[in-house]
Residue frames as qw, qx, qy, qz and C-alpha x, y, z in Angstrom:
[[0.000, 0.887, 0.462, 0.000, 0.00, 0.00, 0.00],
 [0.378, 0.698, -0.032, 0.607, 0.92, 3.43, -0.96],
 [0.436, -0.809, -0.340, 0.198, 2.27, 5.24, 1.99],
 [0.157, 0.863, -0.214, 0.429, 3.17, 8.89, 2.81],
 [0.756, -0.069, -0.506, 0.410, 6.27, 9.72, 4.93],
 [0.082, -0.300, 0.437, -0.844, 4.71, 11.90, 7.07],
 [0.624, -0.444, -0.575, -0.289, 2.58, 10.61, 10.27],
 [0.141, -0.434, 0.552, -0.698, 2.28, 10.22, 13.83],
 [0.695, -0.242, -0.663, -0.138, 1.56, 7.55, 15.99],
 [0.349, -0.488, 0.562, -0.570, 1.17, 7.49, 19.99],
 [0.783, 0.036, -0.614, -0.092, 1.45, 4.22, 22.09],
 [0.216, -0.500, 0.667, -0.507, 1.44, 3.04, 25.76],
 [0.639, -0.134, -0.740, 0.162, 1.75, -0.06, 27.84],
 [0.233, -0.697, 0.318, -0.599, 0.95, -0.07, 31.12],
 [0.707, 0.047, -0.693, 0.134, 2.06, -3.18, 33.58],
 [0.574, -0.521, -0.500, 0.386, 1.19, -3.08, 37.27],
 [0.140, -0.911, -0.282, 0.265, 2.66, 0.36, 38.19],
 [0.464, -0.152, 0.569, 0.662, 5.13, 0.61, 35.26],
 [0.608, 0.712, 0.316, -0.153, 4.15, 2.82, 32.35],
 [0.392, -0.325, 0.388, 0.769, 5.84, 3.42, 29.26],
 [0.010, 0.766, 0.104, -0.634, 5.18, 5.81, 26.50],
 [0.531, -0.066, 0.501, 0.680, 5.79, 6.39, 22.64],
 [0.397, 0.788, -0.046, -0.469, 5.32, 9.05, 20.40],
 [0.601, -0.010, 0.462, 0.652, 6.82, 8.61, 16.73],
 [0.330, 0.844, 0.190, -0.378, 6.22, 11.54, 14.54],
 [0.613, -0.264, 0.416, 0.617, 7.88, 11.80, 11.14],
 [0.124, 0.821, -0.128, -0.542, 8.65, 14.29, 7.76],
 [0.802, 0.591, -0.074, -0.048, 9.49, 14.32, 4.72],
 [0.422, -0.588, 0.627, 0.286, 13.67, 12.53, 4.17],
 [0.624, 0.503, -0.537, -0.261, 15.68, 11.15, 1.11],
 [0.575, 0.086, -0.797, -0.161, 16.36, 8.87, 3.05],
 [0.565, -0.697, -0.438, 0.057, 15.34, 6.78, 6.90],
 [0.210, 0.344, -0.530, 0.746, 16.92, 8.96, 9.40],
 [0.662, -0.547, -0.508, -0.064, 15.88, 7.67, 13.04],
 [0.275, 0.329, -0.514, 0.743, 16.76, 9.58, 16.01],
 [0.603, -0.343, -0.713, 0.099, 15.77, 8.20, 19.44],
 [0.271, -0.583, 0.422, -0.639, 14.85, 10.32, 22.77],
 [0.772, -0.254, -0.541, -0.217, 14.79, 7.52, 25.02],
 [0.649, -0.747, 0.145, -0.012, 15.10, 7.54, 29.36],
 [0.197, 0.653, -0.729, 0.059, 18.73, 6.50, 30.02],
 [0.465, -0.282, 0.830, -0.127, 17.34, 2.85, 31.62],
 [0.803, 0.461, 0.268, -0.265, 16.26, 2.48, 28.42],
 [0.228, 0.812, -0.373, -0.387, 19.52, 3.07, 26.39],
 [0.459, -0.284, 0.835, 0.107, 20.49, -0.27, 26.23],
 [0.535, 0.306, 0.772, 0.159, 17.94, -1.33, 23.74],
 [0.053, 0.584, -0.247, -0.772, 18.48, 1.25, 21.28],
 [0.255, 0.228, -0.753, -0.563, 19.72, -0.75, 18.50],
 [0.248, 0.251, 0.856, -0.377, 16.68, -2.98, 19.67],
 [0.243, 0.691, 0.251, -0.633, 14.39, -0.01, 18.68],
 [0.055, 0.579, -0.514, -0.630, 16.27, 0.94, 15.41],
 [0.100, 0.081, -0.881, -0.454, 15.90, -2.47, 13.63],
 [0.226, 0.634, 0.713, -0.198, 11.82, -2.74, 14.84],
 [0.383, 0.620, -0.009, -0.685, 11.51, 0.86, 12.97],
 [0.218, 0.570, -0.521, -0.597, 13.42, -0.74, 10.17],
 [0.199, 0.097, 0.960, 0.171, 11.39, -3.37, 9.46],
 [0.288, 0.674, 0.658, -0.175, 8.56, -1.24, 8.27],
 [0.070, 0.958, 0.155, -0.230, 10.19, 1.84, 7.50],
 [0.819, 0.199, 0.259, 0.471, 11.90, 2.85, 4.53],
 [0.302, 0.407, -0.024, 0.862, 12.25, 6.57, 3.92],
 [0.223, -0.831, -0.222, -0.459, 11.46, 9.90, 6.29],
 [0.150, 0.259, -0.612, 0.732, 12.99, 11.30, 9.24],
 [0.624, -0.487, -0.589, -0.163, 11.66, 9.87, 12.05],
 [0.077, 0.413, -0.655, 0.628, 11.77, 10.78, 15.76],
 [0.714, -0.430, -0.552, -0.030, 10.61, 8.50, 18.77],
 [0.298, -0.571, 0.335, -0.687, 9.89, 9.98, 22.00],
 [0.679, -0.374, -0.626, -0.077, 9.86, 7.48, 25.42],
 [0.274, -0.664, 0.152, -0.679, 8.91, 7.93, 28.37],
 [0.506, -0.260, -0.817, 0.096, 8.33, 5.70, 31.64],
 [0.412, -0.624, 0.215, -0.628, 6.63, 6.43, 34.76],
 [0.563, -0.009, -0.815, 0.135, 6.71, 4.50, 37.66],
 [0.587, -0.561, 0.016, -0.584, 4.73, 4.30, 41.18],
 [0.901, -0.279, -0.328, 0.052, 6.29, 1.66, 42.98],
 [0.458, -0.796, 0.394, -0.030, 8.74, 2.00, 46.11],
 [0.791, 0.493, -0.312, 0.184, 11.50, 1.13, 44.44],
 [0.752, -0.530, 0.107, 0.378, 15.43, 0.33, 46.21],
 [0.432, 0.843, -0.229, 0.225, 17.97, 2.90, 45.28],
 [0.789, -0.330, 0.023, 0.519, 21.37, 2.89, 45.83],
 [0.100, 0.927, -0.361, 0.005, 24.46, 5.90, 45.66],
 [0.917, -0.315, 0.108, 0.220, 27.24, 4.78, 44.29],
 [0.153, -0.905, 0.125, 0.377, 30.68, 6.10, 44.36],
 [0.847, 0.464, 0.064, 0.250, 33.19, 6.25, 41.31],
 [0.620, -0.633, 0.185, 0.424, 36.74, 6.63, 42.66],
 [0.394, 0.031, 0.370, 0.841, 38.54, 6.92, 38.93],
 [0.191, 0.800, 0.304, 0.481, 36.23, 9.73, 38.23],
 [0.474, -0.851, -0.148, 0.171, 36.81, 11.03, 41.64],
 [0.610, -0.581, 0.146, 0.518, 40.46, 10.76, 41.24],
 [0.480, 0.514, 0.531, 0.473, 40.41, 12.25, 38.14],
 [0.128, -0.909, -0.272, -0.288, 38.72, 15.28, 39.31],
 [0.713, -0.604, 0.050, 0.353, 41.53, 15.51, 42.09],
 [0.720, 0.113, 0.406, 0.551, 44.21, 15.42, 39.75],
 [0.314, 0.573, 0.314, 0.689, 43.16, 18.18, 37.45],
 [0.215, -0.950, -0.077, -0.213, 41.94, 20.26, 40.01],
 [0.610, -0.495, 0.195, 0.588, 46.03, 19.80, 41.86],
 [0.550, 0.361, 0.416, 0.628, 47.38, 20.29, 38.53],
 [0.101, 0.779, 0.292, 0.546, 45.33, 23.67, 37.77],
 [0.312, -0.948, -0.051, -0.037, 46.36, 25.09, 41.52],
 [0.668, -0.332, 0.267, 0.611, 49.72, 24.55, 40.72],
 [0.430, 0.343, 0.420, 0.722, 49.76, 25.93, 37.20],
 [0.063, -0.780, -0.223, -0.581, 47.95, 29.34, 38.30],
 [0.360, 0.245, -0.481, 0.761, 49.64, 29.26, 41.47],
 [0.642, -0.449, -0.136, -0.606, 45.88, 29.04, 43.72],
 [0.331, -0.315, 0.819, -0.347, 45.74, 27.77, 47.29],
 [0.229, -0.063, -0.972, 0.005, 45.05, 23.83, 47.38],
 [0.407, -0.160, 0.512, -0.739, 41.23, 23.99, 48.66],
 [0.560, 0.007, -0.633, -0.535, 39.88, 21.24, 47.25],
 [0.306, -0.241, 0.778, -0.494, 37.68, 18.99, 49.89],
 [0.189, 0.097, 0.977, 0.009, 35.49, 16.07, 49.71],
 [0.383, 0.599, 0.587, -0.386, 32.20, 17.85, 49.67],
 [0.296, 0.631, -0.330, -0.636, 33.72, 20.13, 46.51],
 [0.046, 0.313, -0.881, -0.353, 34.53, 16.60, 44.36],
 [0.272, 0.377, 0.880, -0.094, 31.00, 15.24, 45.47],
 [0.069, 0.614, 0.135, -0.775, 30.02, 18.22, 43.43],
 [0.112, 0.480, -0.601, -0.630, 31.28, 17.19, 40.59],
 [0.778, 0.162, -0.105, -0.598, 29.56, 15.27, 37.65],
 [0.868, 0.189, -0.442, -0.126, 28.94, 11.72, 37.65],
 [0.009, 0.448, -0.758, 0.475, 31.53, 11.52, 40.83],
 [0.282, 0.047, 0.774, -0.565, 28.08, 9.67, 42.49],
 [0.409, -0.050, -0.673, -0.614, 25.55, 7.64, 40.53],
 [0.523, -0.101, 0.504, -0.680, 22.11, 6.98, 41.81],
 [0.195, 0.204, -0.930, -0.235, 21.50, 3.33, 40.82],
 [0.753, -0.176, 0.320, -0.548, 17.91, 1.34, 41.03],
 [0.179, -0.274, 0.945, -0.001, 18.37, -1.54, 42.46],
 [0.416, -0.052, 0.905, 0.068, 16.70, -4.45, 41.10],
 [0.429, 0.583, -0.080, -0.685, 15.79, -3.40, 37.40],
 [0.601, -0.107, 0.776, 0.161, 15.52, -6.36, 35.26],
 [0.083, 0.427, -0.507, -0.744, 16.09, -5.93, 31.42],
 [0.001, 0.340, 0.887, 0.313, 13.15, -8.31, 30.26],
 [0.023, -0.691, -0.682, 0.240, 10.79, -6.70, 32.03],
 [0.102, 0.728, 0.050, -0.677, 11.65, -3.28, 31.03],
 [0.109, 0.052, -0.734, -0.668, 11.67, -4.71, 26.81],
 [0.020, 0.487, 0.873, 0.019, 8.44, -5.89, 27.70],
 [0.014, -0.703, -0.478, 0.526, 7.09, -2.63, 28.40],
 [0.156, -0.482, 0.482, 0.715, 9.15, -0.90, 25.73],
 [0.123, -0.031, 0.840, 0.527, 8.07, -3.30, 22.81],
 [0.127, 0.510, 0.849, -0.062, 4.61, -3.42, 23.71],
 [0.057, 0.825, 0.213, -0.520, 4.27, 0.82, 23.67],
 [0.247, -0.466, 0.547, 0.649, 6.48, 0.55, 20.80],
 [0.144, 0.273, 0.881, 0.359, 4.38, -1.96, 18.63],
 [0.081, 0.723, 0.655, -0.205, 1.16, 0.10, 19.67],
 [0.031, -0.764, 0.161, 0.624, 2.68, 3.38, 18.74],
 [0.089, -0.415, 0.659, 0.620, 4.24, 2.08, 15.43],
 [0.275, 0.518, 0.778, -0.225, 0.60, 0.54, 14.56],
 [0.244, 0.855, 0.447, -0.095, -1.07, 3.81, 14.18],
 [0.233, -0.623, 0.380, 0.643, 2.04, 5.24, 12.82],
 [0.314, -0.175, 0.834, 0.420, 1.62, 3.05, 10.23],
 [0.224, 0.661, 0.715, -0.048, -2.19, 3.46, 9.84],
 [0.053, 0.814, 0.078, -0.573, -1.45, 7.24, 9.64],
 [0.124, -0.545, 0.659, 0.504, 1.08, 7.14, 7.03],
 [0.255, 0.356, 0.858, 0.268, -1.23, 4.48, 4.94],
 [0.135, 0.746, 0.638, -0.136, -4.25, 6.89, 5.09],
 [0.198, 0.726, -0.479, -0.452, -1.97, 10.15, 3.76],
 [0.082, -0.184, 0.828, 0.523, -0.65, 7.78, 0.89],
 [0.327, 0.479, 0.814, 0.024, -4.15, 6.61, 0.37],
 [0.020, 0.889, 0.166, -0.426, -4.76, 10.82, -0.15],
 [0.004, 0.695, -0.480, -0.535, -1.91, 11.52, -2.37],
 [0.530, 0.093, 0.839, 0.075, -2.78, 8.30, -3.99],
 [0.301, 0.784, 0.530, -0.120, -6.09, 9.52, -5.11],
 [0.106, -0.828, 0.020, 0.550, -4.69, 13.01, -5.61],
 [0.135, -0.514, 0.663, 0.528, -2.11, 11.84, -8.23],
 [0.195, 0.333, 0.802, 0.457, -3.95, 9.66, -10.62],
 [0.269, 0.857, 0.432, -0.079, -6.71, 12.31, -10.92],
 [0.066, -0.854, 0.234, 0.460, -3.55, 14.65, -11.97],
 [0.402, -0.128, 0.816, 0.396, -2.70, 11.67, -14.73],
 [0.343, 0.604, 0.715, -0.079, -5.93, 11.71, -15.64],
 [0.266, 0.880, -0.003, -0.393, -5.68, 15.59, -16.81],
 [0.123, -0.639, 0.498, 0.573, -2.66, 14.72, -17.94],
 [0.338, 0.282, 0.820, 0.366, -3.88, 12.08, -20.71],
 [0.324, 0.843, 0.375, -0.210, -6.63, 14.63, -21.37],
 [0.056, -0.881, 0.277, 0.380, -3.52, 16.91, -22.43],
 [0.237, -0.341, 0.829, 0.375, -1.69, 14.40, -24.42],
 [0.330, 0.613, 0.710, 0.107, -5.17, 13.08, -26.11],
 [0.364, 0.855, 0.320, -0.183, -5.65, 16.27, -27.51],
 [0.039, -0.699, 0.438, 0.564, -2.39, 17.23, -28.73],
 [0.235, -0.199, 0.872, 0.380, -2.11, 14.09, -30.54],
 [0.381, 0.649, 0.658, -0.020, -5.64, 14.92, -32.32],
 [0.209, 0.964, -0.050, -0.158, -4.53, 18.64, -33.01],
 [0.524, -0.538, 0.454, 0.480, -1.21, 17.58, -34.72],
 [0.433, 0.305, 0.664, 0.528, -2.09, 16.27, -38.25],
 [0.120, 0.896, 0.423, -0.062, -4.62, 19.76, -37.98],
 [0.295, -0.815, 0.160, 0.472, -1.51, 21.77, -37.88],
 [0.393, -0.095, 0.684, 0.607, -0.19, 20.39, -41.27],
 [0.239, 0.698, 0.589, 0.330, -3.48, 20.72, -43.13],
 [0.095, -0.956, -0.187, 0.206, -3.53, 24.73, -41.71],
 [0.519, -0.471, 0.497, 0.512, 0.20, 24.71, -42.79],
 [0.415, 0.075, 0.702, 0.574, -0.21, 23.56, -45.82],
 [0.157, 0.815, 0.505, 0.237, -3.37, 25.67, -46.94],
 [0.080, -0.906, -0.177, 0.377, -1.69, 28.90, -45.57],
 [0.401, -0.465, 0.463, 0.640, 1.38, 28.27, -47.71],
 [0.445, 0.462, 0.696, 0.322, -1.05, 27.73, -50.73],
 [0.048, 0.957, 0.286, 0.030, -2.70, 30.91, -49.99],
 [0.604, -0.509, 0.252, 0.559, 0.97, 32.46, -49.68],
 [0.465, -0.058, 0.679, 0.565, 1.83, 31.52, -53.44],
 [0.192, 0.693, 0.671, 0.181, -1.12, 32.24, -54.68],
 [0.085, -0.959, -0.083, 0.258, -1.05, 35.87, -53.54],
 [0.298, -0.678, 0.337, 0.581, 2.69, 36.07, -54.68],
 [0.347, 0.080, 0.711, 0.606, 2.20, 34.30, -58.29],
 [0.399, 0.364, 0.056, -0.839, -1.06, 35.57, -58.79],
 [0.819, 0.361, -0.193, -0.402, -2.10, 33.39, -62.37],
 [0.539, 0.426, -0.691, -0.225, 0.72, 31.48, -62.69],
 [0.809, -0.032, -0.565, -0.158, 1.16, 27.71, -62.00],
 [0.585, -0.632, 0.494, -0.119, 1.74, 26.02, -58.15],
 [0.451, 0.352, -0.817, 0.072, 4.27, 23.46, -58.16],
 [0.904, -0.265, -0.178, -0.283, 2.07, 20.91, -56.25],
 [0.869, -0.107, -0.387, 0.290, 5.91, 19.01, -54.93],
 [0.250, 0.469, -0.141, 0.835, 7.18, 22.09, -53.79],
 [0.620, -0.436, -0.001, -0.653, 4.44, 22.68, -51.51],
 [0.928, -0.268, -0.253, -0.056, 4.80, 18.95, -50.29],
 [0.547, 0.387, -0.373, 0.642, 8.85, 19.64, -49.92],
 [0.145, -0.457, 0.322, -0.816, 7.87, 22.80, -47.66],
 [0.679, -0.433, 0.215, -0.552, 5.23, 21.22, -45.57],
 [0.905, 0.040, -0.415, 0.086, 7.35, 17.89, -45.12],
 [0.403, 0.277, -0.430, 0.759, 10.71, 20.17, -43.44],
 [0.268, -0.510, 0.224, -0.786, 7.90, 22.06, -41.59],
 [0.907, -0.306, -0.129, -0.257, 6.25, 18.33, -40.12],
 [0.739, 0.248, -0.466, 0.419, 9.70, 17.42, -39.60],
 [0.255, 0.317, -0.360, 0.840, 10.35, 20.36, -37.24],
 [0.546, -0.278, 0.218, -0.759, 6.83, 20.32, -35.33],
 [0.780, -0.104, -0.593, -0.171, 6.42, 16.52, -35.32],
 [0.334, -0.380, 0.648, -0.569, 6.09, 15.40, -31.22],
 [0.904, -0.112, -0.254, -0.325, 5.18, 12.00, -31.79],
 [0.588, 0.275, -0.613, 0.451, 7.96, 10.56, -30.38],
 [0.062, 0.228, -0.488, 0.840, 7.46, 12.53, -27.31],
 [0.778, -0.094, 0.007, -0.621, 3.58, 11.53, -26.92],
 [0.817, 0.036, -0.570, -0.087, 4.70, 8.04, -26.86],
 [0.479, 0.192, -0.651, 0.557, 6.88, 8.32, -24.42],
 [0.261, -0.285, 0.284, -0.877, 4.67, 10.33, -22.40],
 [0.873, -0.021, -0.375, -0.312, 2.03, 7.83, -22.74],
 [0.686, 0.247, -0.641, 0.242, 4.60, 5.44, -21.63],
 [0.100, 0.219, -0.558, 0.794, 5.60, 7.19, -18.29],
 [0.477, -0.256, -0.019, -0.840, 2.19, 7.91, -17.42],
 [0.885, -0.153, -0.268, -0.350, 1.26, 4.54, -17.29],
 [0.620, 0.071, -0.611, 0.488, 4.72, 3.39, -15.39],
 [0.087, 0.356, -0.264, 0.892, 3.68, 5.64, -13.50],
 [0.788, -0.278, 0.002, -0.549, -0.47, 4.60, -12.46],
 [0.905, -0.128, -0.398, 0.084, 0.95, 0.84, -12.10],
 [0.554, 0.077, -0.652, 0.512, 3.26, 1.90, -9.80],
 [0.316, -0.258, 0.278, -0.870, 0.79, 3.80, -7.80],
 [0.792, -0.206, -0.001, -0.575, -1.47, 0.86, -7.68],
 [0.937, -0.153, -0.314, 0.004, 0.54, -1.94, -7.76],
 [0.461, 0.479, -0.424, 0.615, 3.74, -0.40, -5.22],
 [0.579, -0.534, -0.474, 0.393, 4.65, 0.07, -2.08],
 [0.476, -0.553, 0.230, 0.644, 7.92, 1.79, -1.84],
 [0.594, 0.466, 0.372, 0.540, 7.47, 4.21, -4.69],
 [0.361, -0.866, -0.074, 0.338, 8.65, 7.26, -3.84],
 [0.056, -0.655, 0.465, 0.593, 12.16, 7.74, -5.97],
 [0.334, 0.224, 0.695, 0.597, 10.76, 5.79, -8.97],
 [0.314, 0.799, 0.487, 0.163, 7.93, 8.37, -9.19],
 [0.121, -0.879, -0.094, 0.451, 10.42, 11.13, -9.08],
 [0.388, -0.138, 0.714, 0.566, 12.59, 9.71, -11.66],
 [0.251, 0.523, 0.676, 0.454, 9.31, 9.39, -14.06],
 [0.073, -0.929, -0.205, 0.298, 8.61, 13.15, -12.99],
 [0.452, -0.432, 0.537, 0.566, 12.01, 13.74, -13.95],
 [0.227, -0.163, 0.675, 0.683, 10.87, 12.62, -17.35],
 [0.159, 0.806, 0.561, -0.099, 7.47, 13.86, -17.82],
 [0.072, -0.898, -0.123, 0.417, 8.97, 17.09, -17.69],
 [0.333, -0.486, 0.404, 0.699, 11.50, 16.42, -19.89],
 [0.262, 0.414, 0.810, 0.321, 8.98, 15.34, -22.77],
 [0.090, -0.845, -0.444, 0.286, 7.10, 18.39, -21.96],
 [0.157, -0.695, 0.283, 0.642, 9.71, 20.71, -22.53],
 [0.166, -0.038, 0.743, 0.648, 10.33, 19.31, -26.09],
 [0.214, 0.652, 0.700, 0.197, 6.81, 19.29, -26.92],
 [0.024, 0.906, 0.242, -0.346, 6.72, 22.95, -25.82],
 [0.295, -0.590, 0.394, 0.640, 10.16, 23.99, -28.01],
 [0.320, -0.175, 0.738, 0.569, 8.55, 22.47, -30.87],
 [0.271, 0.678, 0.657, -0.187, 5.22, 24.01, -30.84],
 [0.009, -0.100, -0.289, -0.952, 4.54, 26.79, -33.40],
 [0.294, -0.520, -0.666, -0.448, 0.79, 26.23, -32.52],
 [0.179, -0.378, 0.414, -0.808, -0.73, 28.40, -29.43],
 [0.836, -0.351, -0.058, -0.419, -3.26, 25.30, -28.37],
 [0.925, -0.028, -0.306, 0.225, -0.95, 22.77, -28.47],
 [0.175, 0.349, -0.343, 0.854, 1.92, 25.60, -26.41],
 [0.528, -0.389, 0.196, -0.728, -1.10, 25.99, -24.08],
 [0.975, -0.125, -0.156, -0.095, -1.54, 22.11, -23.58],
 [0.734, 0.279, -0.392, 0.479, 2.28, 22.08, -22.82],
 [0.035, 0.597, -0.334, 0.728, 2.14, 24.93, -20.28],
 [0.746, -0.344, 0.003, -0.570, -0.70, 23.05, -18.69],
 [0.935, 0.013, -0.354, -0.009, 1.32, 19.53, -18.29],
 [0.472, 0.234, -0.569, 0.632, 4.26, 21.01, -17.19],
 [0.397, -0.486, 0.151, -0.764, 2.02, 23.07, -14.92],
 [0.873, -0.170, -0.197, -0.412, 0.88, 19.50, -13.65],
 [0.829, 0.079, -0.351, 0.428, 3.87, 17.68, -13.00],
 [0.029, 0.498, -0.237, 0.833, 4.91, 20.35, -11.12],
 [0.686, -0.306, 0.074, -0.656, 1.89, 19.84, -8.82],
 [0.958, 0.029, -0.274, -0.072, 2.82, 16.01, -9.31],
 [0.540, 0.464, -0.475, 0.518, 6.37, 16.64, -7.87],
 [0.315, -0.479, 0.428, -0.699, 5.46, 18.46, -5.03],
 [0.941, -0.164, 0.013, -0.296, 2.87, 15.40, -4.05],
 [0.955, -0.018, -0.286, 0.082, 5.69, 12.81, -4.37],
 [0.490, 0.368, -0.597, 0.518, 7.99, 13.93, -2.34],
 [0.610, -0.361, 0.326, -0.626, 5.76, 12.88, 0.34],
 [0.765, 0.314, -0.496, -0.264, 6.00, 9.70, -0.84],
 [0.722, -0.416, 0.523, 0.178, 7.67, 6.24, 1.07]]
């Protein structure tokens, strides 16, 4: 199914007096970019996180928010870290020597310092906190997924009704093309006529001129091809997932077909049908870079 790569999903678990939390919210990206806010007794299961996004998710900058609460009387501990301490010692001698400051440094100043003392809960057990994680995770990444389906279902729609004009645009040039010879060829009659006045047309002469001029206005080539895209273009809206950089590629060349048709008009409908496609694709661009 078609999906866009913006959405937003929200997800909690709750487990006796344990809650946890997810938000995912995500934008438009060339490519995934995942970036995690997650508690620090969660940090462990990062890469955990990372490869569940990436089993669903292929393109957009994502960001995942978790949270946890908790209500239970938990057992903390303080515990001390002597090589940070003595670390902190060190540099701080060092720096009253090198600036030539009195020595006050005292226990309570070093418990001051960061990370010198880590508050530690005590029995935290790493299943139980994936359990809580995965479950707020899966629920969140659900309706992430539902969100992101229902925009792609939107831009879905959006874009084949913008195909649609466009065949309307490519069906009519390729009806007003042979009209442009016959109008060609009768103005060049009426041309001759005015300049010879009585005397004879040269009937191959006329065909010569209005052969170089079909040569130089001819956009079949370029209607095929359009054609062509268009339709690579509905089948991979209906039958695709991930189609995101193939419809920018065939954007890519919509427009270039477009352009040639317009450089090689001499007619002002068929120049007005070109302004109008390219006008479209445009519109069609903007849509797909919403795209997965």
């Amino acid at each position: 199914m078609i999906k866009s790569m913006t959405g937003f999903g929200h997800g909690e678990y709750t487990y006796e007096s344990e809650k946890v939390t997810v938000e995912i919210k995500s934008v438009n990206h060339r490519y995934l970019d995942l970036n995690l806010k997650l508690p620090k007794k969660f940090s462990a299961f990062e890469n955990q996180v990372r490869n569940r996004l990436k089993q669903d998710l292929s393109r957009g900058k994502v960001d995942i928010y978790v949270s946890y609460e908790s209500s239970a009387d938990r057992n903390y501990s303080i515990q001390y870290n002597p090589l940070i301490a003595s670390e902190y010692f060190e540099n701080l001698k060092k720096m009253s020597a090198d600036l030539g400051l009195s020595d006050d440094i005292t226990v309570t100043r070093l418990a001051q310092f960061p990370d010198v003392f880590e508050i530690r809960e005590a029995g935290t057990n790493e299943d139980e906190l994936w359990n809580l994680l995965s479950h707020a995770l899966d629920a969140a990444l659900s309706q992430f997924i539902k969100n992101r389906e229902d925009e792609g279902g939107r831009l879905q729609a959006d874009l084949l009704a913008k195909f649609d004009e466009m065949e309307e645009q490519v069906s009519f040039i390729e009806s007003r093309s042979p009209q442009i010879l016959d109008e060609y060829k009768e103005r060049l009659r009426r041309k001759i006529d005015e300049l010879l006045e009585d005397r004879q047309i040269d009937e191959n002469r006329i065909a010569m001129e209005v052969t170089l001029y079909a040569d130089k206005v001819c956009v079949d080539e370029e209607l095929v091809r359009l054609k062509s895209h268009i339709q690579e273009a509905r089948d991979a809206l209906t039958n695709g997932d991930e189609v995101g950089r193939k419809m920018d590629f065939l954007a890519q060349e919509l427009n270039r077909e477009s352009n040639t048709i317009l450089s090689k008009s001499t007619d002002v409908t068929i120049a007005d049908c070109g302004i109008t496609l390219k006008t479209l694709i445009e519109k069609i661009r903007e849509q797909i870079q919403n795209l997965e």
